[in-house]
N, C-alpha and C positions, 0 to 999 in steps of 0.2 A: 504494500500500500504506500502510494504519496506522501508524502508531508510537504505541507506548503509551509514557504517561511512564514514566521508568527507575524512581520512585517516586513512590506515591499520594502528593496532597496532604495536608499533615497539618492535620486539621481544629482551632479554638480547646477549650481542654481544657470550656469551661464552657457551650458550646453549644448542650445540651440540657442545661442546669442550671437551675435554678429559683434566684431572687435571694433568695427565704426560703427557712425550712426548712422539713425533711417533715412535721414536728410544726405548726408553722403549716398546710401545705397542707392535711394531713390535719383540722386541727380546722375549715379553710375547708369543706370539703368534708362533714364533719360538721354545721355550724351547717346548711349549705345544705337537706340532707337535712333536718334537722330543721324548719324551717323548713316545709318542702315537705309534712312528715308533719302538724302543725300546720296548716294551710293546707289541706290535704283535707280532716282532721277537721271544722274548723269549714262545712264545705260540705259533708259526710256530714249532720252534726248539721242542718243548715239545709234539706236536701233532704228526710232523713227527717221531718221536722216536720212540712214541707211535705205530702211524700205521703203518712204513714200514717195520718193520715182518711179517706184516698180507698179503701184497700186494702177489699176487700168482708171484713164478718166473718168469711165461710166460709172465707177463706184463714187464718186463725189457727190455728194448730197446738194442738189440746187439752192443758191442762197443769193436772193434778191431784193436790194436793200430800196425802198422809197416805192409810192403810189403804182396803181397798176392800171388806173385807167387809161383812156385814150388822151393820146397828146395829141399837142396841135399840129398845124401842115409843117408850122415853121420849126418847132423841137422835132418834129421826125427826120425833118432835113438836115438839124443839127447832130441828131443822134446816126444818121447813115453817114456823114460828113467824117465823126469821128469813128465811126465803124470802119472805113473805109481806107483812111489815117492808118488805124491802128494794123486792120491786115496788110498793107503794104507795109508797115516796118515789117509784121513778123517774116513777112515772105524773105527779106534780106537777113534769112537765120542760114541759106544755104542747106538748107533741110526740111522736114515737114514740116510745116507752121504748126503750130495747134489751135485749133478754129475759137475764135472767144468772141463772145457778146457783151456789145456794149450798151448799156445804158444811163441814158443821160437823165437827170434831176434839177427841173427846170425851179422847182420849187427850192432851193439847197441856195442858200446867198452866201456860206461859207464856203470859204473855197477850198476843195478837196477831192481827191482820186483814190481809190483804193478797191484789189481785186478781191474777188470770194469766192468759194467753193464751187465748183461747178464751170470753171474758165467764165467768169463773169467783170466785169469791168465799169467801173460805176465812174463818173464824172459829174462835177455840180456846175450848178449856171457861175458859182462864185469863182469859180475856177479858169473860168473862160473871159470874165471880169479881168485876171492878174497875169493873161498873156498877151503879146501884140504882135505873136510872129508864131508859123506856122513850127518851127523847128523848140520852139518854149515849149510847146503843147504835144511835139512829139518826143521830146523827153519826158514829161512824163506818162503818156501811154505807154512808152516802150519799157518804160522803169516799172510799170503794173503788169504790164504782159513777160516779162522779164519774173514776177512772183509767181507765175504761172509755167510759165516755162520750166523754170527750177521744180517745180511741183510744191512750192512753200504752202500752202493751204492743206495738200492733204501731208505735210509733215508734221503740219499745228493741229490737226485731225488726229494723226495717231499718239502725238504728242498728250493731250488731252484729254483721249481716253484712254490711253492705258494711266495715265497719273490718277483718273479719277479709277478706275478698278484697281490701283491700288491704295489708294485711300481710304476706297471703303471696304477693302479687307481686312486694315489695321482698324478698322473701326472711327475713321475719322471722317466719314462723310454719314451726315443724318442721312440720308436719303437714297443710298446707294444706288438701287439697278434704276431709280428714277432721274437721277444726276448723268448716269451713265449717256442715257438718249438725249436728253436736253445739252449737257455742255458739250459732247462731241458734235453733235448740230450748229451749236455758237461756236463752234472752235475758230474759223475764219474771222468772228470777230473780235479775235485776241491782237494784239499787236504784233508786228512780224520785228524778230530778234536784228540786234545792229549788225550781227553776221549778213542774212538776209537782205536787207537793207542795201550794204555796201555793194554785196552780188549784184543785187539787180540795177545799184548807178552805174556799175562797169556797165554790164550787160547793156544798160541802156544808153551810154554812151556808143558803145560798138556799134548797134542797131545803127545810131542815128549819122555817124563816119560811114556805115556802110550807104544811107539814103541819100544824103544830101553832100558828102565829101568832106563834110567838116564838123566841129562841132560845137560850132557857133550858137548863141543863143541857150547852151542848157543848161545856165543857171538863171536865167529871167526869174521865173516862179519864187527861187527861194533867194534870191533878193527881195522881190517884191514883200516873200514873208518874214522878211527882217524886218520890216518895216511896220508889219502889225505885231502892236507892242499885244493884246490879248490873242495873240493866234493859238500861242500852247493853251492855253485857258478857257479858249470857248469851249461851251459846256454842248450837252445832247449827245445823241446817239454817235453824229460822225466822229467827236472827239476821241473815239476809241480808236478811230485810224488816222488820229493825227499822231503817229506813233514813229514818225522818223528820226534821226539820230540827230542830233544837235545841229544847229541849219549853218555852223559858220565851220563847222566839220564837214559837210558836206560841202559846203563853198568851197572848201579847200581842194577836197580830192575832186570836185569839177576843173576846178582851176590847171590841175596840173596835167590833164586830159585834153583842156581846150585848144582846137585850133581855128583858126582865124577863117573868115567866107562871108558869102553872101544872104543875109536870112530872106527867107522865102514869106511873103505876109499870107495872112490870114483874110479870107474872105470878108467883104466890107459886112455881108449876110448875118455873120456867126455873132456879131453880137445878143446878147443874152435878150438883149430888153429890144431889140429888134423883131418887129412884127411884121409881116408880110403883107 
């Protein structure tokens, strides 16, 4: 027969104690985390780079920013005008263009360009305000179709959802498989990274030495938006794609690109507030 001892052994009081404290462990266990979260990221950022080239256009989810009714004779004239612009730069890629649509926003008095998902190409009347020469205006469609080209929309596509799948694994998104649909959707209207950016002023300088022999004219635009002192600051929707890299940074790398020619003007027509 057993005998049990008359009393349990009495165990050391610090046993299962930790030598620091919970404030230490916990901050251990924090860095760790964070670290780990860090560490995905840059292998999120470095896989979607990788793959969203490869991604077929047709998987781009359509994304169409401003009114969808009918416009008038004179914005459809503006809107083929710049459609027309813009495929002719891409055809001077020396390869397959890739087909992109443009739409113009007659109603839009800030001036701004910016592409979305889907090869889509948006322009504002404000925009058309801050140019006086055909070669201003084709720097920057070539600078937006240049985000396209690169395929930047579906890398901020895949960018965005695998960051949100993994967030809400770790448990830090309320709302998981419902954030999943909604922010990869929005993904295009994130801002495109100064990497990005830089690409597509090269790329859109090239374009524009290949059309017109020079590259006279491509910085008009971001003089002119030197000059408004609340340009970063205007508030709404578009200010999400006022997202370009500090504008006397880019003045710069224009500068050292530019060569000397003859600008080509802009149709007496194309003004905004110009009615037929």
């Amino acid at each position: 027969m057993t005998h049990l001892p008359g009393s349990n052994p009495r165990l050391p009081d610090d046993i299962n104690n930790s030598h620091t404290s919970p404030l230490a462990d916990f901050a251990f266990m924090a860095a760790g985390l964070l670290l780990l979260i860090v560490g995905l990221s840059l292998a999120i950022g470095w896989s979607a780079t990788w793959l969203g080239p490869h991604i077929p256009l047709s998987w781009e989810p359509q994304i169409v920013i401003g009114k969808t009714e009918e416009k008038s004779d004179h914005h459809q004239k503006i809107e083929r005008y710049l459609q027309n612009l813009t495929t002719s730069l891409a055809s001077e890629t020396g390869k397959s263009a890739i087909p992109v649509t443009l739409h113009y926003l007659p109603d839009v008095d800030l001036p701004n360009a910016f592409a979305t998902s889907g090869q889509n190409i948006h322009v504002t009347a404000g925009l058309l305000n801050k140019v006086s020469s055909e070669n201003a205006l084709a720097m920057i469609l070539a600078h937006e179709y240049a985000h396209i080209e690169y395929r930047h929309p579906a890398i901020l596509m895949l960018e965005q959802l695998a960051h949100t799948l993994l967030f809400a694994m770790l448990g830090l998104n309320e709302d998981g498989a419902g954030a999943i649909a909604g922010n990869t959707g929005l993904a295009t209207l994130m801002s495109f990274s100064r990497k990005m950016e830089h690409a597509s002023d090269i790329r859109a300088l090239e374009l524009l030495l290949l059309r017109y022999g020079h590259t006279q004219g491509a910085a008009e635009f971001f003089n002119a938006m030197m000059l408004e002192e609340d340009y970063e600051e205007t508030g709404g929707v578009l200010s999400l794609f006022a997202s370009h890299p500090d504008t006397n940074e880019r003045l710069q790398r224009i500068a050292g690109y530019t060569t000397d020619g003859e600008l080509t003007p802009l149709p007496d027509w194309l003004t905004p507030a110009t009615e037929e």
